[in-house]
C-alpha positions as CSV (number, residue, x, y, z in Angstrom):
1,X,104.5,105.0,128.0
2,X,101.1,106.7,129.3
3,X,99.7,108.7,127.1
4,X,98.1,111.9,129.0
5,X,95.4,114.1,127.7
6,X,97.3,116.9,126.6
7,X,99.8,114.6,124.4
8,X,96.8,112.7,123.1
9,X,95.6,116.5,122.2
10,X,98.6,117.2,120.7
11,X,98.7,114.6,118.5
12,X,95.4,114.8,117.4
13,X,96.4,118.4,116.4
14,X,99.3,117.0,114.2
15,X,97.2,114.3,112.6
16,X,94.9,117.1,111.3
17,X,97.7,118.5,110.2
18,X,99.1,115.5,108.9
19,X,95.6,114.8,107.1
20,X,95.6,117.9,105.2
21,X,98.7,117.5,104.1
22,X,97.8,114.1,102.6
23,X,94.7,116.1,101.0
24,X,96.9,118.2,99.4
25,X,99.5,115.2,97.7
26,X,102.4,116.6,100.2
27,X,103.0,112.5,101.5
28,X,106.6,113.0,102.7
29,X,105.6,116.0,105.1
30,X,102.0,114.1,106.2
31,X,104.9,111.2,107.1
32,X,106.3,113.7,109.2
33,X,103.5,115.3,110.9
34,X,102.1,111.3,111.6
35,X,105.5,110.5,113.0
36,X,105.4,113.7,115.0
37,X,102.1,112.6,116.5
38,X,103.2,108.9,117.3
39,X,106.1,109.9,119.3
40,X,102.7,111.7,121.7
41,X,100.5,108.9,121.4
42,X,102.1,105.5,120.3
43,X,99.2,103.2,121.3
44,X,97.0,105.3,118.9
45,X,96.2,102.7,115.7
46,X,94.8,105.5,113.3
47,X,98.7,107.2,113.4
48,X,100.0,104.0,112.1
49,X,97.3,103.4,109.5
50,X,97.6,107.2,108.3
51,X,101.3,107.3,108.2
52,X,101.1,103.6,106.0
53,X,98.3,105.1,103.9
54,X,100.9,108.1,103.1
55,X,103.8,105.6,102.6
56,X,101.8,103.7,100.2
57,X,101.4,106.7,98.3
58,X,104.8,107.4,97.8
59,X,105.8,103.1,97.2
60,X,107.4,102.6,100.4
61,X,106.2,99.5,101.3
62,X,108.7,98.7,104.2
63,X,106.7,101.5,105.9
64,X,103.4,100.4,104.8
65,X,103.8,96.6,106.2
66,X,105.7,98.1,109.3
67,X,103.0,100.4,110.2
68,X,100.5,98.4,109.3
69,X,101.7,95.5,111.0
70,X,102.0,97.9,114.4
71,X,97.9,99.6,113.7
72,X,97.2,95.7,113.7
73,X,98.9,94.4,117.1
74,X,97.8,97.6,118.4
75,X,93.5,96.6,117.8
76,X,94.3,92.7,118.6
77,X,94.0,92.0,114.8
78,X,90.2,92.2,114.8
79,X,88.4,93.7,111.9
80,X,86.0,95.5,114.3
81,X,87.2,99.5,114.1
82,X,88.0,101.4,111.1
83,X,91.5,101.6,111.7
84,X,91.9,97.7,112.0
85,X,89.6,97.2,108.3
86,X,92.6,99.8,106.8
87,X,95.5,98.2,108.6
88,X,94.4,94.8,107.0
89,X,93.7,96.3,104.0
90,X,97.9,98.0,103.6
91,X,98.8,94.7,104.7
92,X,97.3,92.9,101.9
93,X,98.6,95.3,99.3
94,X,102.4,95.0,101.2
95,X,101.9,91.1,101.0
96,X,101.1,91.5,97.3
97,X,103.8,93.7,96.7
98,X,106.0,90.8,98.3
99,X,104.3,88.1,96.3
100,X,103.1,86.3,99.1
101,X,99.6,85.7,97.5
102,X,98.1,83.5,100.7
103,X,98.7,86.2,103.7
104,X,97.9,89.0,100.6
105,X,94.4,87.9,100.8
106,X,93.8,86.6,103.9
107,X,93.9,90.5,105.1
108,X,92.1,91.7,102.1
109,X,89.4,89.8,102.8
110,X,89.7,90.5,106.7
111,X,89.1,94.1,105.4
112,X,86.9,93.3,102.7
113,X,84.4,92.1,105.4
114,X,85.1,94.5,107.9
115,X,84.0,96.8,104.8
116,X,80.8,95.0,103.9
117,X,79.7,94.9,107.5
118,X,80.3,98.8,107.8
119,X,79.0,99.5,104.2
120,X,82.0,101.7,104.5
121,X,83.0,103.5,100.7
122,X,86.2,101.9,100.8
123,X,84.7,98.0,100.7
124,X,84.5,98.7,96.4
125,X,88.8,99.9,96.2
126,X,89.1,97.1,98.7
127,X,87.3,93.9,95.9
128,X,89.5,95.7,93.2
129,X,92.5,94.9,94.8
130,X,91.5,91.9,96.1
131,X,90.2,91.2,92.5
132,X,93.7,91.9,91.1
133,X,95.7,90.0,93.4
134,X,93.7,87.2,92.6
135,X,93.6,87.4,88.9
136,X,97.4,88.0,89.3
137,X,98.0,84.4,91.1
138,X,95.6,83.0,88.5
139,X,97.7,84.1,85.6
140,X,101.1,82.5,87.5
141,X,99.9,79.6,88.0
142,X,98.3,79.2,84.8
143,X,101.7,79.8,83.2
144,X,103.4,77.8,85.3
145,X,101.0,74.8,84.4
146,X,100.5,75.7,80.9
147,X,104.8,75.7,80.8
148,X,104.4,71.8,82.4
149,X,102.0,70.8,80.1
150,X,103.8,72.2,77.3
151,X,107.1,69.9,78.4
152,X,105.1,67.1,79.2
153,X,103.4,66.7,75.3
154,X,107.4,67.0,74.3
155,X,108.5,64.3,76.2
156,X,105.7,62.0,75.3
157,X,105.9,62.6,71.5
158,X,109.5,62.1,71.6
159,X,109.0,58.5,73.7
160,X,106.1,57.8,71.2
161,X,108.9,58.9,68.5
162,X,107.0,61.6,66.7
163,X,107.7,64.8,65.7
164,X,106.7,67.9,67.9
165,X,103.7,69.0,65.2
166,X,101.9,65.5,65.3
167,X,99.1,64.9,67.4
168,X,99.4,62.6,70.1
169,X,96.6,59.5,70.4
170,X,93.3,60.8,70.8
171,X,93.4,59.4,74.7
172,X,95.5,61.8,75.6
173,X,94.6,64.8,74.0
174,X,91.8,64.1,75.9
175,X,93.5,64.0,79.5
176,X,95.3,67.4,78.2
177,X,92.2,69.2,77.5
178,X,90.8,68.3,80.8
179,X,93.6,69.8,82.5
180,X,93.6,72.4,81.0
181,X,90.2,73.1,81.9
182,X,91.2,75.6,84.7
183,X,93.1,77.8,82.2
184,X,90.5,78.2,79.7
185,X,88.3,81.1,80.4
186,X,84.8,81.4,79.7
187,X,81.9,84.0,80.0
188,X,80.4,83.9,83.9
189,X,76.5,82.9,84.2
190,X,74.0,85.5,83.7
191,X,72.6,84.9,87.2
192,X,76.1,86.2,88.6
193,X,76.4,89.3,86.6
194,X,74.7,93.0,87.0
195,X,71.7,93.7,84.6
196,X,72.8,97.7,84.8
197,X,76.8,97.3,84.8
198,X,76.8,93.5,83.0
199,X,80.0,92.5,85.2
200,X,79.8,90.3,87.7
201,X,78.5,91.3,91.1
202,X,80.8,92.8,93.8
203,X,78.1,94.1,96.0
204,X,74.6,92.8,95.1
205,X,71.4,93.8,96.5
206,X,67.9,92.7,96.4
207,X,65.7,95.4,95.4
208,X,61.9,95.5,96.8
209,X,61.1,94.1,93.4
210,X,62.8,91.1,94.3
211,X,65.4,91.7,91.6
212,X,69.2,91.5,92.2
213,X,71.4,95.0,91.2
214,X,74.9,96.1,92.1
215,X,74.7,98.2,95.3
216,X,76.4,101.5,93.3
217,X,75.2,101.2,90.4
218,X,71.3,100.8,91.9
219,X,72.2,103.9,93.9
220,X,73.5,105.8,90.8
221,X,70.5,105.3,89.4
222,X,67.9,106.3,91.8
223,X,70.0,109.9,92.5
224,X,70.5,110.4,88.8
225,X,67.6,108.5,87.0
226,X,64.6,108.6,90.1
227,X,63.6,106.2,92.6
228,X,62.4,103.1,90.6
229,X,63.3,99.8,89.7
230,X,65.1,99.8,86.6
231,X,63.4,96.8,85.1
232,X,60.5,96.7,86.7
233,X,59.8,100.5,87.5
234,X,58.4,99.6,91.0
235,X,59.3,102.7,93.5
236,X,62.2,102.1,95.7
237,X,62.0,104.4,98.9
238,X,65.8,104.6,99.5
239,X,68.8,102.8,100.5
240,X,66.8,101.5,103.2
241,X,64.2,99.7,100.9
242,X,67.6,97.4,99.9
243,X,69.0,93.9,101.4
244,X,72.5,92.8,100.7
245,X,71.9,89.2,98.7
246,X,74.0,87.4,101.0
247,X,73.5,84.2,99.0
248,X,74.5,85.4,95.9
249,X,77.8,86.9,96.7
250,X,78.4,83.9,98.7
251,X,77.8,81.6,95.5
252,X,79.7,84.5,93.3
253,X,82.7,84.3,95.9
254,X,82.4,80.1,95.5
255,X,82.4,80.3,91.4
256,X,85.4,82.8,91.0
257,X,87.1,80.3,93.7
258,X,86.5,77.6,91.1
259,X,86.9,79.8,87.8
260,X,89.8,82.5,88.8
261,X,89.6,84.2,85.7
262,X,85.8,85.0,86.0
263,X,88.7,88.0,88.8
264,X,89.3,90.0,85.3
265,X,85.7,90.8,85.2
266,X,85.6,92.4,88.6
267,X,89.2,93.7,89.1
């Protein structure tokens, strides 16, 4: 189906409408009004992604991962536009809602990047939920290990033929504590962690002083406090005096990989 000018106008009418609605809280009659406009103009991504951000408001995920799945085959599955960074984003969160943790955040980070790269508002909701679903893995598989483990010590102490409170030989405590490394939290490296917020970066940026500071917290301060480094006191134009610390996230990103609970801290 071709869609002409006048349908295209149309349903760019009814997805205003359909926007306000979702303004307002009124999901189920934005659903219509987006459904409405599809049936005008169904190769029009942002009608898919609208209608899957309403159905996510209301918990219908079947919606969300249909619709989000159709925004996505619609833009190619790129990250470029707007609509594809929200498409991969409501399929991440209909993955997690499936427990399929793997293609959960494979399109969280799709739109996580497609964020970054935009420095569109939406990157910050995006790590949260990124941040959760990995946190949420981390505590499964924790269990699950922590449950093996558990079974493991039984068995042995009952080959050895002592009782379940006895230690077992000091050898293997050992090997039992160094598996267990990867359960055992501990606090993340000051390098990694916000001098203003004291949590672990999301968003750093270098400041003209050279110092690292989350991007929104940085920016609180210069509209609310005045345009100076923090620390050092050093004037800071604007926004435009900052540069994302590429290296740093990338090394935060590689320790939270290696240390999934450091996720609590950002989620």
């Amino acid at each position: 189906m071709t869609t002409t000018a006048a349908d295209r106008k149309a349903a760019d009418e009814l997805k205003a409408e359909g926007n306000a609605l979702f303004t307002k809280g009124k999901y189920a009659a934005a659903i219509e009004k987006y459904t409405e406009a599809v049936t005008l103009s169904p190769d029009w991504p942002v009608l898919y992604v609208n209608r899957g951000m309403a159905a996510r408001k209301k918990g219908d995920w079947e919606r969300v991962e249909a619709d989000a799945s159709l925004a996505l085959g619609l833009v190619g599955g790129s990250s470029e536009s707007r609509e594809a960074m929200k498409a991969h984003y409501l399929m991440g969160l209909a993955m997690g809602q499936r427990g399929q943790h793997e293609r959960s955040t494979h399109h969280l980070k799709k739109a996580l990047a497609a964020a970054r790269e935009a420095n569109d508002n939406i990157k910050d909701e995006i790590w949260r939920e990124l941040a959760a679903a990995n946190y949420s893995n981390w505590q499964t598989e924790t269990a699950a290990r922590k449950s093996t483990n558990a079974t493991l010590r039984r068995q042995l102490l009952e080959l050895m033929g002592k009782r379940q409170d006895e230690p077992l030989p000091a050898e293997w405590e050992s090997l039992f504590r160094a598996a267990a490394w990867q359960d055992t939290a501990s606090e993340a490296p000051s390098q990694f962690t916000c001098p203003l917020t004291m949590e672990i970066f999301r968003d750093p940026v270098v400041a003209p002083s050279g110092r690292s500071y989350e991007r929104t917290a940085l920016l609180e301060h210069l509209k609310k406090v005045g345009k100076f480094d923090p620390i050092t006191r050093q004037p800071i134009a604007g926004e435009e005096a900052l540069v994302p610390n590429v290296s740093l996230r990338a090394a935060i990103e590689l320790y939270l990989e290696e240390h999934p609970w450091g996720w609590a801290e950002v989620k």
